[in-house]
C-alpha positions as CSV (number, residue, x, y, z in Angstrom):
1,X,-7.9,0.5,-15.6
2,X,-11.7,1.0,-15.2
3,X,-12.8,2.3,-11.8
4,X,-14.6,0.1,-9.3
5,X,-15.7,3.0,-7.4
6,X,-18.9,2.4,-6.0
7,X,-19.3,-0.8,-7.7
8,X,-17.0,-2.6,-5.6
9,X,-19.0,-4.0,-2.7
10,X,-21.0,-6.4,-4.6
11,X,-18.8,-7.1,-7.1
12,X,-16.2,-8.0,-4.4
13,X,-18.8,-10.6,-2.8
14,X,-19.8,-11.8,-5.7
15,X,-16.1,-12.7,-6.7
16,X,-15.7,-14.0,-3.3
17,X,-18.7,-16.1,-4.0
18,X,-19.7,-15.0,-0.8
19,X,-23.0,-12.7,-1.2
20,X,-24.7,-14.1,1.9
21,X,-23.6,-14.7,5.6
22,X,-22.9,-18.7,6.6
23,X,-26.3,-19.7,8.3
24,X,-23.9,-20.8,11.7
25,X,-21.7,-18.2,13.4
26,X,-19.0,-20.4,15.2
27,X,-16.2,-17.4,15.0
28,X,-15.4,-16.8,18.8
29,X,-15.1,-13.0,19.6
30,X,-11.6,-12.7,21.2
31,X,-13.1,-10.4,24.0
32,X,-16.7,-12.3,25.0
33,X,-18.7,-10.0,23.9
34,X,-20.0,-11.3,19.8
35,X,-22.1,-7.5,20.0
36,X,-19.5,-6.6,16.5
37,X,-20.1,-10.1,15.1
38,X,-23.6,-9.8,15.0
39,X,-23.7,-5.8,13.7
40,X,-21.5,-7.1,11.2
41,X,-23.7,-10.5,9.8
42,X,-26.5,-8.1,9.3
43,X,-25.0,-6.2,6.8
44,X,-25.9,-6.4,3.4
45,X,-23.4,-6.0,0.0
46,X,-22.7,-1.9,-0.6
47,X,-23.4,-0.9,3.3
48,X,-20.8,0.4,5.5
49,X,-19.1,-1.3,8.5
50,X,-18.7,0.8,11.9
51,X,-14.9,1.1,12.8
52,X,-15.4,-0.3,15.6
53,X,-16.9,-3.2,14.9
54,X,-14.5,-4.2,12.2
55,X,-11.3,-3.5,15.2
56,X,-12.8,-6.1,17.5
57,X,-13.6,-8.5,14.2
58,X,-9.3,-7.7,13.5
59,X,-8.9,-8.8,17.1
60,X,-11.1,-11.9,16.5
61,X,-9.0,-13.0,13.4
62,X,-5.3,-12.3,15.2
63,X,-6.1,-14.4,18.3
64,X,-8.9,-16.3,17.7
65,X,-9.3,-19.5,15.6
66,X,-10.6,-18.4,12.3
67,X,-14.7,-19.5,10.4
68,X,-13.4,-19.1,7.0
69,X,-17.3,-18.7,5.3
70,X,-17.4,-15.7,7.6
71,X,-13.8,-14.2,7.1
72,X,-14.8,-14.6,3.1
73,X,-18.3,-13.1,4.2
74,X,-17.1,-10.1,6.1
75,X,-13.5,-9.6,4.1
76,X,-15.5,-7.0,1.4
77,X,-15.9,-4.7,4.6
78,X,-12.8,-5.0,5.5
79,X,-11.2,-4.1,2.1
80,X,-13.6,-1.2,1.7
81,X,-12.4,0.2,4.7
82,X,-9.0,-0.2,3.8
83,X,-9.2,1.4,0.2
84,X,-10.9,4.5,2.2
85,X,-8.7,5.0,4.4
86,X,-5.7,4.7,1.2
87,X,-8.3,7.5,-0.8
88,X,-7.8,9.7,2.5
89,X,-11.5,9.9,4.1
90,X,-10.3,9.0,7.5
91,X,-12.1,6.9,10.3
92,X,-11.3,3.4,9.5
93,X,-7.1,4.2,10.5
94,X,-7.3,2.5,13.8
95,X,-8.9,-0.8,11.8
96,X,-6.1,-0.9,9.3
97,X,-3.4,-0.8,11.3
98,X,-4.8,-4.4,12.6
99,X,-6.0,-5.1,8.9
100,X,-2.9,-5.6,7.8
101,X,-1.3,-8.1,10.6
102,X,-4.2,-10.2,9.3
103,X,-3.3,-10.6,5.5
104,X,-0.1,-10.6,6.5
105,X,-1.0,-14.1,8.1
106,X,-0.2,-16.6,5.3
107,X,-2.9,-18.6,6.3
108,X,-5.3,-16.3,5.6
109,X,-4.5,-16.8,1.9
110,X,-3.3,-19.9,2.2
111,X,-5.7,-21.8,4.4
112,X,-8.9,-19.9,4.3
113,X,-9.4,-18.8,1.3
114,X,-8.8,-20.7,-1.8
115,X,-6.6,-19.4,-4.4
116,X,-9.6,-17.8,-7.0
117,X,-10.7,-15.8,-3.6
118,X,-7.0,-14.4,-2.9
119,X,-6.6,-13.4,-6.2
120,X,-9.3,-11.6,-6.0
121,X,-8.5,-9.7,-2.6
122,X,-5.0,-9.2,-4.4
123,X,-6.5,-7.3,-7.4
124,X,-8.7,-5.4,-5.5
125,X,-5.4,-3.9,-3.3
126,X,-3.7,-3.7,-6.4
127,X,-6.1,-1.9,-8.2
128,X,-6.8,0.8,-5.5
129,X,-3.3,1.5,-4.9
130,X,-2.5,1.9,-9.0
131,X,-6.0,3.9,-8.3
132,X,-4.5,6.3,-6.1
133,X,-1.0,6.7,-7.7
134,X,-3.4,7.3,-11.1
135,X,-5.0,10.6,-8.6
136,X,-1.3,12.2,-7.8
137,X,-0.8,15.6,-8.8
138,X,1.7,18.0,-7.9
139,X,5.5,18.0,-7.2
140,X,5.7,20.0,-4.1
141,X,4.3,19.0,-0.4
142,X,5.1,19.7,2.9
143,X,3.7,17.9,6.1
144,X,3.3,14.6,6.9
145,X,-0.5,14.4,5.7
146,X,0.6,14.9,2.2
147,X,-0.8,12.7,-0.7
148,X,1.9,10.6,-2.0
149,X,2.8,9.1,2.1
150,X,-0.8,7.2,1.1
151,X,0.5,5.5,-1.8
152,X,4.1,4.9,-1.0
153,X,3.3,3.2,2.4
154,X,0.4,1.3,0.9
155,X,2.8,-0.4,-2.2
156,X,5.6,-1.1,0.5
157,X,3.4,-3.1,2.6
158,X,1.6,-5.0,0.2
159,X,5.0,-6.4,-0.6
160,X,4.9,-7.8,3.0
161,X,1.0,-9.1,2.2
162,X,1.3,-10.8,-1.3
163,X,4.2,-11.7,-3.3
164,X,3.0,-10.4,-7.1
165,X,3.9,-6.9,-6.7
166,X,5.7,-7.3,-10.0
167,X,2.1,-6.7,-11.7
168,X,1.3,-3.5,-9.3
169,X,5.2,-2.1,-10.3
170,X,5.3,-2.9,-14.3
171,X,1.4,-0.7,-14.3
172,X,2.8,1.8,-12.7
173,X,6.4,2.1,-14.5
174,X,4.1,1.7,-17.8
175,X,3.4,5.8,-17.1
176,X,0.0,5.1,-18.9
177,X,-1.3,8.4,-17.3
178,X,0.4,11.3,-15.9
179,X,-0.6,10.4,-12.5
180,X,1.6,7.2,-12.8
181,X,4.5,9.6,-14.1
182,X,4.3,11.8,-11.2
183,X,4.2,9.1,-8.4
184,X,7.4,7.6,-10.8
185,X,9.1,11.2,-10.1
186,X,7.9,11.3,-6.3
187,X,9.5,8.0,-5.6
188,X,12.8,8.5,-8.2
189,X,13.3,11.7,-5.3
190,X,13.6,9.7,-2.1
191,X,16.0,7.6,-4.1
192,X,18.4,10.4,-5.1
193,X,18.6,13.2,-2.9
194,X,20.1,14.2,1.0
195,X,16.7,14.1,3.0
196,X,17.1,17.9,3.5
197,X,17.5,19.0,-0.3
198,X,14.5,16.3,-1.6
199,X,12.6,19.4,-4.1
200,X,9.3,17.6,-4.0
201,X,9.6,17.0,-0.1
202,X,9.4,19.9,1.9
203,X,12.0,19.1,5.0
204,X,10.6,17.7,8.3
205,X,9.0,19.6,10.9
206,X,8.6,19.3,14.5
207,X,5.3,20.7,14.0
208,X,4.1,19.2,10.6
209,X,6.1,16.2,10.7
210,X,6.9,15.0,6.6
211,X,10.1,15.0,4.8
212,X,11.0,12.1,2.4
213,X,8.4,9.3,2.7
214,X,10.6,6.3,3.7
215,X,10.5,3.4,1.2
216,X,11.1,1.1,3.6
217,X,8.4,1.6,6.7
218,X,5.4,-1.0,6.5
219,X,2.1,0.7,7.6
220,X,0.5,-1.1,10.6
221,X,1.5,-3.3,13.2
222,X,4.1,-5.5,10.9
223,X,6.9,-5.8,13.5
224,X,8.4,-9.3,12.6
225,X,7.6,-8.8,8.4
226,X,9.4,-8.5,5.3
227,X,9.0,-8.6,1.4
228,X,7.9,-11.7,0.3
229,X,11.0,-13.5,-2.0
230,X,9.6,-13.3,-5.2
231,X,8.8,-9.6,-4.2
232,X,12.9,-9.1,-3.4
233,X,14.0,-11.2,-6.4
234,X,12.1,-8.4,-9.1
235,X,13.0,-5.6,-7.1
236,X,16.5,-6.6,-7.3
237,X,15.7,-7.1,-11.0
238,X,14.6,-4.0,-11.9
239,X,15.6,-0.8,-9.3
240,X,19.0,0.2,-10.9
241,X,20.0,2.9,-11.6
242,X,19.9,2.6,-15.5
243,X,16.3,1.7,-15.6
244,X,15.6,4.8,-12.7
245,X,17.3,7.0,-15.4
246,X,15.7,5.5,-18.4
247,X,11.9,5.7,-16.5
248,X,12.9,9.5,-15.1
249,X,13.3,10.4,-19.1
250,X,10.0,8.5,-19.8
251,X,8.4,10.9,-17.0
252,X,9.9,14.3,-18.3
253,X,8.2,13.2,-21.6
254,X,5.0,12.6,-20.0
255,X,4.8,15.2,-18.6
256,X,5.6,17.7,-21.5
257,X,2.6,19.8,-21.3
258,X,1.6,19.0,-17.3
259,X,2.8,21.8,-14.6
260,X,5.0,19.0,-13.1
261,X,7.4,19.3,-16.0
262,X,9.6,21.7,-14.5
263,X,10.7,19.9,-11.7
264,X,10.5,16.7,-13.4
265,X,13.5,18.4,-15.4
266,X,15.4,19.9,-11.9
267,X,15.4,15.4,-11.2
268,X,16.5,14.3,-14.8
269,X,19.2,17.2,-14.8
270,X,20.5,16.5,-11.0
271,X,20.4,12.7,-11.9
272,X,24.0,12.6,-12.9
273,X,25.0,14.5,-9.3
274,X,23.3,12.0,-7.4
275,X,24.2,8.7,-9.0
276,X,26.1,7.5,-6.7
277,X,23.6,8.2,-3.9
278,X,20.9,6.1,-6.5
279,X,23.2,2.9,-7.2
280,X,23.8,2.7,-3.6
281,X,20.3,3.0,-2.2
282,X,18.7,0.6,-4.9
283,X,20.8,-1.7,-3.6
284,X,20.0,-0.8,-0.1
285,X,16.3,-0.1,-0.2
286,X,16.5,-4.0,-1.5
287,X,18.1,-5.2,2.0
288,X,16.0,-3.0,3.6
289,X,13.0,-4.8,2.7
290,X,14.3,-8.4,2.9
291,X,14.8,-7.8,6.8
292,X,12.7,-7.7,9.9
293,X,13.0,-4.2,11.1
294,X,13.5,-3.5,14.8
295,X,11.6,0.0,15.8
296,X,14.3,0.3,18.3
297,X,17.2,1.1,15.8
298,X,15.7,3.5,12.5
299,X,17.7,3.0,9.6
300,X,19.2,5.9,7.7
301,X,20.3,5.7,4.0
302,X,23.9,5.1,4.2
303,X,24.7,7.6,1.3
């Protein structure tokens, strides 16, 4: 996949068909105060947003009524924000927690922008996530700022935004570069072993937080969200344990001549241990996603 790194801006507006700011602002700031609105009309295609401006634009679009030319104006910002803050240069955070309540609106896609427009904010997501899991390297972290929490968190919730994550899973399961084949061995690990013998994820802290990422959190305010059905139906389709095994062999192979390889080996050997943890938690991690979690009760794998 070709990088869109530092092309992305105007190519993103210019997909959007959207290179220009509507001539009439009607978008009503949810607070009174239209100070962010006006930062933000002024921009041009390639600058940066302020953080701050884009959180009281997120607060516009939750619980305001919505100017779709503006929204399709202003969305290339937004995005841009959001693949920095997956790529790990921090300051937008605060902004995507919103973000994502906002595409997780079905309107959004649905009602304000027409179907060439949320493909395109779909590939973009896509392509920055199968980005990031492309940059993974190394089979051994500890805290809970570690790379691979970035990725994992990022593909769980765009199963909550848009419901083609079959494309995003069959690209990365393809193992087309070693990065993929890592991220394929990170994720194969929280599937497999007791949360305190993971050998990729150093155990929790009370200090550094990490552990086992958990395949089932969605990143931002998604309180009353799951997996989209077509999402559910392909991940029941394809997270078994057979195809686990068969893409764990795929990985050790890829990884032949990469320093991963020897713990890609310690997974495929301890694979025949831990299958019964593996059938049971492909099932699970399906459930899991197909319900409304309640932050009140934190599920624990069952085996």
């Amino acid at each position: 996949m070709t990088s869109t790194r530092n092309k992305a801006p105007l190519s993103l507006h210019r997909a959007l068909h959207a290179t220009k700011p509507p001539e009439k602002i009607t978008q009503k700031p949810f607070e009174g105060n239209d100070r962010h609105l006006r930062h933000l009309v002024q921009l041009n295609p390639g600058d940066r947003a302020q953080s701050k401006d884009l959180w009281d634009y997120a607060q516009d679009l939750l619980y305001t009524e919505i100017q779709s030319s503006l929204l399709a104006y202003l969305l290339p910002f937004c995005l841009e924000a959001w693949r920095d803050d997956l790529r790990g240069n921090y300051g937008y955070g605060g902004f995507v927690e919103h973000l994502y309540p906002v595409l997780a609106n079905r309107k959004i896609f649905d009602e304000h922008l027409n179907p060439e427009q949320a493909a395109v904010v779909s590939d973009f997501m896509k392509q920055w996530i199968l980005e990031e899991i492309d940059s993974q390297q190394g089979l051994a972290y500890q805290g809970s700022n570690a790379k691979p929490y970035r990725w994992i968190r990022a593909l769980t919730t765009y199963g909550v935004l848009r419901p083609d994550i079959a494309s995003l899973w069959e690209a990365w399961w393809s193992l087309e570069t070693a990065g993929r084949a890592v991220a394929a061995v990170q994720y194969i690990c929280c599937l497999m072993y007791p949360e305190n013998e993971n050998p990729v994820f150093a155990p929790w802290t009370p200090d550094g937080g990490g552990g086992p990422p958990c395949l089932w959190d969605f990143e931002g305010h998604l309180y009353e969200h799951c997996w989209q059905s077509p999402n559910i139906l392909f991940l029941k389709q394809t997270l078994n344990a057979p195809n686990v095994g068969h893409v764990l062999n795929r990985c050790v192979e890829r990884l032949t001549d990469q320093p991963e390889n020897v713990v890609a080996l310690q997974v495929q050997a301890d694979l025949p241990l831990l299958i019964e943890a593996l059938e049971s938690r492909c099932v699970e991690l399906s459930q899991l996603l197909e319900t409304v979690h309640i932050p009140s009760r934190p599920h624990q794998w069952s085996k």
